[in-house]
Phi, psi and omega in degrees: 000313184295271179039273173287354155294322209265359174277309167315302192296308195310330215239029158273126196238142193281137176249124169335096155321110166315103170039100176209183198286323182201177194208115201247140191226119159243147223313184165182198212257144178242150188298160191286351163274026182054041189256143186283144187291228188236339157257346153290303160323293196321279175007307191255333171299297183310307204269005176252310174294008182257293181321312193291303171316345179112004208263015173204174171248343193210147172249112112308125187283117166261143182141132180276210155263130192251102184058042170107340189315173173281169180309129160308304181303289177339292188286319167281340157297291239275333184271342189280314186296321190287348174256038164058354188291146172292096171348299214296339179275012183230113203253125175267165153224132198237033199212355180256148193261009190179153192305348176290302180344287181304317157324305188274002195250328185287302185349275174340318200258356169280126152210109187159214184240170181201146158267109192272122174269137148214235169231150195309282159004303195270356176309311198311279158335332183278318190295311205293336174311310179294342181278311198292301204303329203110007205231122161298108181218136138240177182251179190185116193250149167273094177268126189309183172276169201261350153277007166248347183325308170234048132306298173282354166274357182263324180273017206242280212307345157291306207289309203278334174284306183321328159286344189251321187301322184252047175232352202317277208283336202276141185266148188315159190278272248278000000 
């Protein structure tokens, strides 16, 4: 089972999104000179060419600060305005330490459907969480470099049961 969980994540592909209310980008990691690190770039590249095609008016950025780090959320407005997105299109949630987080914190501030940016691996997990939350998604994966892949898909493929395993019984948010 893990296995074949971890060839589904590997083999997940962006589908053109439809239209939606907002385009939610969630945080990684940033450097302590508050520069989004290169996969927090794709990230903030991918949710800034989605905004520019027309498919949202608004992006909201999720991410706190994570072990002292600078603030995530920040650190992606700041990246997002120099790739032209408009301050005024750009909503932080500055406070969460992790993809529940970001579901549950993001939730409020959503009314529509929304588009989730992360890396392509992390949708799955990322989405069902925003479902769990009450949020209507699709996803838009940043896709890595082919030499961290599949590191990060063998720990995301733990990340992804464990996750479906305590969301099992819990009844939706939304």
């Amino acid at each position: 089972m893990l296995l074949l969980t971890a060839f589904w994540l590997a083999r997940s592909r962006n589908a053109t999104p439809k239209p939606a209310s907002v385009i939610v980008i969630l945080g990684c990691k940033v450097h302590l000179d508050g520069t989004p690190s290169i996969a927090l770039q794709r990230r903030i590249e991918a949710g800034a060419a989605l905004f520019h095609a027309g498919l949202a008016p608004e992006i909201l950025v999720s991410g706190g600060s994570v072990n002292g780090s600078p603030n995530e959320a920040t650190s992606m407005s700041q990246a997002l305005q120099v790739l032209g997105v408009p301050d005024q299109a750009i909503r932080l949630e500055n406070t969460s330490q992790n993809t529940w987080e970001n579901a549950l914190f993001c939730a409020p501030e959503i009314s529509g459907s929304a588009i989730v940016v992360s890396d392509d691996w992390h949708l799955p997990r990322a989405q069902h969480l925003f479902e769990r939350a009450g949020v209507s998604t699709q996803g838009f994966g940043a896709r890595g470099e082919r030499s961290w892949r599949w590191k990060c898909i063998s720990r995301e493929v733990l990340g992804y049961w464990l996750t479906r395993l305590r969301t099992w019984r819990s009844p939706k948010t939304g």
